[in-house]
N, C-alpha and C positions, 0 to 999 in steps of 0.2 A: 442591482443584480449583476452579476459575474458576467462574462461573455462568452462562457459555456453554457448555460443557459438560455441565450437569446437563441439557438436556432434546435435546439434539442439533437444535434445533428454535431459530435466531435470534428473535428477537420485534423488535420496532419499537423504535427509540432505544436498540437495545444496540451497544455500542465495540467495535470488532475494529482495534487498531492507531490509526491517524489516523480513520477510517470508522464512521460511525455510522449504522445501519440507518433508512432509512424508512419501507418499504413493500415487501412482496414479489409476485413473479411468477409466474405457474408458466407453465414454458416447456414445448416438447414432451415433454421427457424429464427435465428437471431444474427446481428452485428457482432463482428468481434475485432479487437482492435491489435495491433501489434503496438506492447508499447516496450520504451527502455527507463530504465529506472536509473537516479541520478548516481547508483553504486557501479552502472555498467552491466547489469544483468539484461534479458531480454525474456518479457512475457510475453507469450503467444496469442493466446486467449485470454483476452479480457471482454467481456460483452459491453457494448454500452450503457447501460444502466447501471452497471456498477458503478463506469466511470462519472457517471451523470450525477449518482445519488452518492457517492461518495465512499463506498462498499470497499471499492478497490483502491486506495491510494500509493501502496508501493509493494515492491516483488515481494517474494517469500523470503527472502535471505534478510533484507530488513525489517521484516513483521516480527523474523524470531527476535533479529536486536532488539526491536521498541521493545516487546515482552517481557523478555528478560531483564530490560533496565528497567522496567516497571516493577517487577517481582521485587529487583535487587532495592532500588529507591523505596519499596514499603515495608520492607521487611522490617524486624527487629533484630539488631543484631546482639549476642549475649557474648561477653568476653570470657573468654577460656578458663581464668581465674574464677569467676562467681559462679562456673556450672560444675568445679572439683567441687568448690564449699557444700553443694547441698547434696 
């Protein structure tokens, strides 16, 4: 098992995916962590359980990237020529 997992408890400068913890919050009812993402953005709010369970791996600015390279890698693409013919 991982070593985020042995203490259910993030600590400072630990990896969950692109995100690496810097400091944490305690909000009304839950943990929340300040993390930075390996692009240079800065999340506010990440609760612990996301980062635990794996929910949250990286900022919003990389979630649209993965996405859309995802879209784009399964797409079909139809070349210009074969879509005049019909």
């Amino acid at each position: 098992m991982s070593d985020k997992y042995n203490s259910h408890i993030p600590k400072p400068n630990m990896r969950f995916g692109k995100l690496t913890t810097i400091s944490r919050r305690k909000g009304y009812s839950k943990t929340y962590w300040i993390c930075k993402c390996d692009c240079g953005n800065e999340m506010r709010k990440v609760a612990r359980l996301d980062l635990l369970n794996d929910i949250i791996t990286q900022c919003h600015t990389c979630n649209k990237k993965t996405m859309i390279e995802n879209v784009l890698n399964n797409s079909v693409l139809i070349p210009l020529n074969e879509l005049s013919n019909q």
